[in-house]
C-alpha positions as CSV (number, residue, x, y, z in Angstrom):
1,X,0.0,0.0,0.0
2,X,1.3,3.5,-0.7
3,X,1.7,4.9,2.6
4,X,1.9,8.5,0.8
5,X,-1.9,7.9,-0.9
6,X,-4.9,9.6,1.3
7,X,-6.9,6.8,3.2
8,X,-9.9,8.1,1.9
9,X,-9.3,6.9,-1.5
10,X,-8.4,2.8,-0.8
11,X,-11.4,0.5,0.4
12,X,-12.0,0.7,4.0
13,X,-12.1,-2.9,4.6
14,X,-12.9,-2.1,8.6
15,X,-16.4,-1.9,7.1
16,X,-16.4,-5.7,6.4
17,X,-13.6,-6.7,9.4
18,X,-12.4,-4.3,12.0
19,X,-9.5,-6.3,12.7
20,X,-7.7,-8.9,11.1
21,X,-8.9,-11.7,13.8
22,X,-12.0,-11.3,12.6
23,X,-11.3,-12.2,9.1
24,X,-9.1,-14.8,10.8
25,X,-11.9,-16.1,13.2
26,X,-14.4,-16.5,10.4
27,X,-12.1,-18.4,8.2
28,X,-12.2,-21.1,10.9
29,X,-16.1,-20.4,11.5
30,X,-16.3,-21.7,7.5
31,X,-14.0,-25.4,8.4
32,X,-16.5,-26.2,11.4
33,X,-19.6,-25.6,9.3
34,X,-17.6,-27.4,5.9
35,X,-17.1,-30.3,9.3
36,X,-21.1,-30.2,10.0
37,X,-21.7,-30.7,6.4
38,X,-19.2,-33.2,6.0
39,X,-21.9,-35.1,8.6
40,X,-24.6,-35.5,6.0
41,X,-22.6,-37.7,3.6
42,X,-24.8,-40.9,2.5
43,X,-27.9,-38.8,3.7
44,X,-28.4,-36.3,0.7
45,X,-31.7,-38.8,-0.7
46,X,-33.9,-37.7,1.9
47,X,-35.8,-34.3,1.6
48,X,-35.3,-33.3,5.6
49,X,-31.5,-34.3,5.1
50,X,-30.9,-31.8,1.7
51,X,-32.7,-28.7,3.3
52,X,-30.6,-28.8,6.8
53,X,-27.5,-29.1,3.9
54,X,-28.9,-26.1,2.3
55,X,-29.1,-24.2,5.5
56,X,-25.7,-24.5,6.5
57,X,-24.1,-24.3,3.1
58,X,-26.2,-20.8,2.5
59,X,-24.4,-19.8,5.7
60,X,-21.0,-21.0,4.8
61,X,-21.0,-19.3,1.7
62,X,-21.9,-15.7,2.7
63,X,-19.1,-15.9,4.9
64,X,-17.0,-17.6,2.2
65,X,-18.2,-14.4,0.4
66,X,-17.3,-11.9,2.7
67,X,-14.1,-13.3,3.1
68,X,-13.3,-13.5,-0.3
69,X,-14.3,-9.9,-0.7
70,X,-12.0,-8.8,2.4
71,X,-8.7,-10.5,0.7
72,X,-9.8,-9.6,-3.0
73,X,-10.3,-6.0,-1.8
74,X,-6.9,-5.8,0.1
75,X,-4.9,-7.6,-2.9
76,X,-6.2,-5.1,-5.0
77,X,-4.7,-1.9,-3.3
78,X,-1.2,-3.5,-3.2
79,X,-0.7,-7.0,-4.8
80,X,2.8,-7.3,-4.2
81,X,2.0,-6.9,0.0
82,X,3.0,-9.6,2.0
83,X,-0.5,-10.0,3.9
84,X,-2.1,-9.3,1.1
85,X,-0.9,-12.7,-0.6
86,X,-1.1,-14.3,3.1
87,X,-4.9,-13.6,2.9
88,X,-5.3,-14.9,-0.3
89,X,-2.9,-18.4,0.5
90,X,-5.5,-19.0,3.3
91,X,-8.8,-18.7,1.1
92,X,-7.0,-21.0,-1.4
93,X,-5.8,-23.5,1.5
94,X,-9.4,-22.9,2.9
95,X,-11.0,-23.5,-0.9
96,X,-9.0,-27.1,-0.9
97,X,-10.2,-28.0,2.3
98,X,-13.7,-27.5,1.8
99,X,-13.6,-28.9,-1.9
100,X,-12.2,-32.2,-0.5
101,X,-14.8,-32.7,2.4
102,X,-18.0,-31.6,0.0
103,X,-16.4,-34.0,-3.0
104,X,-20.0,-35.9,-2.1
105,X,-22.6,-33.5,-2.3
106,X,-22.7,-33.3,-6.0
107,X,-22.6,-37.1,-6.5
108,X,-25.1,-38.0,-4.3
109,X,-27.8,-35.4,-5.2
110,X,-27.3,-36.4,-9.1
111,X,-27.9,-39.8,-7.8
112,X,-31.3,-38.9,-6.8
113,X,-34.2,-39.7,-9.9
114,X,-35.2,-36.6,-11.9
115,X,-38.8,-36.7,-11.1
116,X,-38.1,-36.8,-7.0
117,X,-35.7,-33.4,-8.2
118,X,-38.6,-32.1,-10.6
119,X,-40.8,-32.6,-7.9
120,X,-38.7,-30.7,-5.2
121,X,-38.2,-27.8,-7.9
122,X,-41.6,-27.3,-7.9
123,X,-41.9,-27.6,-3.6
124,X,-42.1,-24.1,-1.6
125,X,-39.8,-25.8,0.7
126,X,-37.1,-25.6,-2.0
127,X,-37.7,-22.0,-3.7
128,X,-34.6,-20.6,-2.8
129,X,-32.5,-23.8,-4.4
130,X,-34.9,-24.4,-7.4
131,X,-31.9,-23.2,-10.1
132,X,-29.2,-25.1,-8.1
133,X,-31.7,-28.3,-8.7
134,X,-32.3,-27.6,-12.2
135,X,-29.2,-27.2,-12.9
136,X,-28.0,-30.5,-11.2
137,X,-30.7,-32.5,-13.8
138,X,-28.9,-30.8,-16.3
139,X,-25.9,-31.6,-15.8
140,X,-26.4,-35.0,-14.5
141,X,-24.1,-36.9,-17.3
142,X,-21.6,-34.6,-16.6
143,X,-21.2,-36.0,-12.9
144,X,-18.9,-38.8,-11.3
145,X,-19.5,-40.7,-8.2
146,X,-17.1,-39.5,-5.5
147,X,-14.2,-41.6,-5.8
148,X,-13.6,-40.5,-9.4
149,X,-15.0,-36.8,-8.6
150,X,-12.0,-36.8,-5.6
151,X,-9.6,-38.5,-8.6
152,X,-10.7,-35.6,-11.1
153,X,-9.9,-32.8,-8.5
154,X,-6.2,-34.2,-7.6
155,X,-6.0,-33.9,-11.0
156,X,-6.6,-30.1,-11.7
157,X,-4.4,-29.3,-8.6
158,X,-2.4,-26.0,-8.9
159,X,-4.4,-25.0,-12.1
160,X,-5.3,-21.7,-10.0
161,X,-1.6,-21.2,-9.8
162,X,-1.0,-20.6,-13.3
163,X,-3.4,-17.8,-13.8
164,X,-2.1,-16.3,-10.7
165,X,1.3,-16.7,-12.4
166,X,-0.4,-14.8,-15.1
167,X,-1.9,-11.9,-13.0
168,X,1.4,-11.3,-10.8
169,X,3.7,-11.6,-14.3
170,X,1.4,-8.7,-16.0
171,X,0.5,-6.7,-13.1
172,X,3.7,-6.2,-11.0
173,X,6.7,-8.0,-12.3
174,X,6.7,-7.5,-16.9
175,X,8.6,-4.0,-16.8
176,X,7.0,-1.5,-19.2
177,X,9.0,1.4,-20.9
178,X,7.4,5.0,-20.4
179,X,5.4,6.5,-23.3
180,X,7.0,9.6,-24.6
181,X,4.8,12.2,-25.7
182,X,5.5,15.2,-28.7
183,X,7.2,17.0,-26.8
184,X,9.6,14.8,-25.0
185,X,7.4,14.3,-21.6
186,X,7.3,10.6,-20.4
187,X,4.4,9.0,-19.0
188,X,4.3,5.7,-17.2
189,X,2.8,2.9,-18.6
190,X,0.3,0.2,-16.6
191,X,-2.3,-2.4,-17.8
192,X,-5.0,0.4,-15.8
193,X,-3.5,3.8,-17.7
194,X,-2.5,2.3,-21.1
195,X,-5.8,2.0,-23.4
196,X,-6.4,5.9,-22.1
197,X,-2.7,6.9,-24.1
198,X,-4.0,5.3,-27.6
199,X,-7.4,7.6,-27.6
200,X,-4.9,10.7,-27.4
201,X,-4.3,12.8,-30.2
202,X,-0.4,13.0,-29.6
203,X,0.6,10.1,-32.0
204,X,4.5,10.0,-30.6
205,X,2.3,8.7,-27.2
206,X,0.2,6.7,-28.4
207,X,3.2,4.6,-30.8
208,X,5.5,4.5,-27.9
209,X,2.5,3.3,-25.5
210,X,1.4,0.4,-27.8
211,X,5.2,-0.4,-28.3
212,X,6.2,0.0,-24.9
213,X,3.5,-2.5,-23.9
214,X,4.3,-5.0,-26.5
215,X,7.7,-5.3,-25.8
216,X,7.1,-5.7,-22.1
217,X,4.9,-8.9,-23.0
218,X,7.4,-9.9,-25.4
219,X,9.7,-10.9,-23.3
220,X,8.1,-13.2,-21.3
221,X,6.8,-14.7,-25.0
222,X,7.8,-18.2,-23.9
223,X,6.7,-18.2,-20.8
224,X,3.3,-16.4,-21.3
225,X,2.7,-18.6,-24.2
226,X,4.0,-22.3,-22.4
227,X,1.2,-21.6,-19.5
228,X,-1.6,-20.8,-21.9
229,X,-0.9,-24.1,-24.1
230,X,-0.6,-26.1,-21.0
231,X,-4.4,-24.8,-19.7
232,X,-5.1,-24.9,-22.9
233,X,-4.4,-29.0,-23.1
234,X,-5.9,-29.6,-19.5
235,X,-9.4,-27.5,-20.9
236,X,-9.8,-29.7,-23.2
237,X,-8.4,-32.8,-21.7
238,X,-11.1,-32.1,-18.8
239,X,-14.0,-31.2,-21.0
240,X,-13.3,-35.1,-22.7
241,X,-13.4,-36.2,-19.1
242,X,-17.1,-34.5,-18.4
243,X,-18.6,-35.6,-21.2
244,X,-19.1,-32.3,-23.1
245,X,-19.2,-31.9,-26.6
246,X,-16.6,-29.2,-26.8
247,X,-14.9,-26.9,-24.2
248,X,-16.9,-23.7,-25.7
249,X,-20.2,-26.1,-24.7
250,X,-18.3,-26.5,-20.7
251,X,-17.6,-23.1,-20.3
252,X,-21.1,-21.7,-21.8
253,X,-23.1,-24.6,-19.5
254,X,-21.3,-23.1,-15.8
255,X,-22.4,-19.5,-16.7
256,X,-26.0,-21.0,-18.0
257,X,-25.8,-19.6,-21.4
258,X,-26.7,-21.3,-24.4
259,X,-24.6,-22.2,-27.2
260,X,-26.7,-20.7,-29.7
261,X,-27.1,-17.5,-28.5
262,X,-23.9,-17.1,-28.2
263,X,-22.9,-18.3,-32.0
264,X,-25.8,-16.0,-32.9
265,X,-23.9,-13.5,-31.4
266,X,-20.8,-14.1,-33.1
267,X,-22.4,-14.5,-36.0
268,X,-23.6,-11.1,-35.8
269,X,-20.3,-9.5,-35.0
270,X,-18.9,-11.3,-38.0
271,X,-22.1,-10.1,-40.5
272,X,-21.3,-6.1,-39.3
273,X,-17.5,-6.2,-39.8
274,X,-18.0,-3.8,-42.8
275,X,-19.3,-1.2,-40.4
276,X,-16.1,-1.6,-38.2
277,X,-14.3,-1.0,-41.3
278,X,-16.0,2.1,-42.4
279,X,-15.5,3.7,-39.5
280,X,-12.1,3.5,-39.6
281,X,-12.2,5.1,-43.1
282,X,-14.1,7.3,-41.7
283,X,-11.7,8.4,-39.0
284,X,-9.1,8.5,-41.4
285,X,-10.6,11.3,-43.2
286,X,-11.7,13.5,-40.4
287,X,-8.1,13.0,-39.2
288,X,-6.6,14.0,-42.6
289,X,-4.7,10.9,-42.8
290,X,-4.4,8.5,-45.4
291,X,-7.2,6.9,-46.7
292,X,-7.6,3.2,-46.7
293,X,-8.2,1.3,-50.0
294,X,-9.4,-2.1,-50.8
295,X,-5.6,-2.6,-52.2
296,X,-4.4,-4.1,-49.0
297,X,-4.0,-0.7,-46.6
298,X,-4.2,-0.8,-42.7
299,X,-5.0,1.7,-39.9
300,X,-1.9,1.8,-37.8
301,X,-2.2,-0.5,-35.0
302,X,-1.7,2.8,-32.8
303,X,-4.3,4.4,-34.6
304,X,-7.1,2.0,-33.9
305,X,-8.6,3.7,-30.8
306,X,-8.9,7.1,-32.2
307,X,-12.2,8.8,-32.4
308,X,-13.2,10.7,-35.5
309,X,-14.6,13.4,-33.8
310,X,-13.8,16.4,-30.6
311,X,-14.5,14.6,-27.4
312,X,-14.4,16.6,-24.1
313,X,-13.1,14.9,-21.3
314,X,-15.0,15.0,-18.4
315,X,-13.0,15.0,-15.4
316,X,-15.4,13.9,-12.1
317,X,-13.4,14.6,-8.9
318,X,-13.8,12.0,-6.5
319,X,-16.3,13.1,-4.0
320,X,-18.7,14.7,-6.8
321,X,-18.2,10.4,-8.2
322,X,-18.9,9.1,-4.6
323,X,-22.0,11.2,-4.3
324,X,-23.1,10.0,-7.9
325,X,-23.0,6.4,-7.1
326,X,-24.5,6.7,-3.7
327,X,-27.3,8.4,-5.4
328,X,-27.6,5.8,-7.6
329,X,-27.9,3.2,-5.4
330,X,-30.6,4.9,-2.9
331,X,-33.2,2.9,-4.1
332,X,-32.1,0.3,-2.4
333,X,-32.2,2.0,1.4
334,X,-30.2,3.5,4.1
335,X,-29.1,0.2,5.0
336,X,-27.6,-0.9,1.8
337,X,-26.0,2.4,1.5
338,X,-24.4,2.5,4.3
């Protein structure tokens, strides 16, 4: 954390923990509640059974929630902080224990005939875990017993690893080269700041921004690109393993979105490329810069962000922001904003 930056301007995580024994504290609150549901393994059949599991899983995972929203928060404001990475070690270390004790919940509810589940979807007694049921008879042939569930998830081990590899590479550790501006000034270069240089009129910034952020990835080539093949292989190594028809179909069916809405969607992208392209002529010409011909001619890859027209920027200091979003959210209630 910069010590110099005023406090009113990081999150004030007292609002979710005043002290860090309380984040500590609940932590362990979450492994004796994982322990109690632990206790209902070879019971999950039995409608009595599956709403106490509810119960204390619904509890588990608000504070799950809260304490995943304490360590993302405080990551976020310095990730290279030692107690910031301590925080998130124990949610992982946490996340492993509880995976490895709940390996039998999934199994044993999948286990259960689709008209009992149908039946319970359409029970009062279950309106709060209808989707979670639904979902479950969905995915039913996508679902091992527990022996082979536990197998699959030694398996994956340390997948997390790699995109946090990814995320401390790219945000703290690739060095990037300051942008130099017209006139000589140099201005940093960050992941947050950089997109904002290439919508700038000063084309010396915007070149040496897209070039300085190139040839910060470019030298971790090998490495950035070794790590994506090897999830790439696991992905779709894993999505032969669960049955689905391609790792698109995997990924679409956790989020609940169907397949053919998104190819639709694609599709439609693909149909309205032209447009893309004649805005860039477009821009081009407002600019006064070299028009682009059907002969082969590109925009400049630092040109691509420009706008074709004046834009003022609107600068919003940060109290006049603060006051904007709490006014937004009013309609919710003192207690929410607060």
């Amino acid at each position: 954390m910069n010590k110099n930056k005023d406090l009113k301007y990081i999150w004030n995580l007292k609002d979710i923990y005043l002290k860090e024994e309380d984040f500590l504290k609940n932590i362990e609150k979450v492994k004796t509640l994982t322990k109690k549901i632990a206790k209902f393994e070879g019971k999950l059949s039995k409608k009595e059974e599956i709403l106490k599991y509810f119960k204390i899983s619904k509890e588990k995972s608000l504070i799950e929630d809260q304490l995943s929203a304490y360590a993302g928060l405080y990551h976020a404001i310095n990730m290279d902080d030692e107690k910031s990475k301590k925080y998130i070690s124990l949610l992982e270390i946490l996340d492993d224990e509880i995976s490895e004790k709940e390996m039998f919940v999934l199994p044993e509810i999948s286990k259960i005939e689709d008209k009992v589940l149908k039946k319970w979807c359409k029970d009062k007694d279950f309106e709060k875990h209808k989707f979670l049921l639904e979902k479950i008879i969905e995915e039913k042939k996508h679902i091992y017993n527990k022996e082979i569930e536990q197998i699959i998830d030694y398996s994956t081990a340390g997948k997390e690893e790699i995109y946090n590899m990814y995320s401390f590479l790219t945000e703290l550790e690739i060095p990037f080269k300051d942008a130099v501006d017209k006139n000589g000034k140099k201005h940093p270069v960050t992941n947050s700041i950089y997109a904002s240089y290439l919508e700038k009129k000063d084309e010396s910034l915007r070149k040496t921004a897209l070039f300085s952020r190139l040839e910060g990835y470019k030298k971790f080539n090998n490495t950035l690109a070794s790590s994506y093949i090897g999830l790439l292989k696991s992905a779709s190594k894993m999505m032969k393993v669960r049955k689905y028809n391609s790792y698109l179909e995997s990924k679409l069916k956790q989020e609940d979105l169907n397949i053919n809405v998104y190819k639709t969607l694609l599709e439609g992208v693909e149909s309205n490329l032209n447009v893309l392209e004649k805005y860039r002529k477009l821009n081009y010409k407002i600019f006064k810069k070299q028009k682009i011909t059907q002969e082969g001619k590109r925009i400049k890859p630092w040109d691509n962000s420009l706008k074709p027209f004046e834009v003022k920027e609107e600068k919003i200091e940060y109290e006049d922001a603060k006051k904007m979003v709490i006014d937004g959210l009013n309609i919710f209630g003192n207690k929410y904003i607060k």
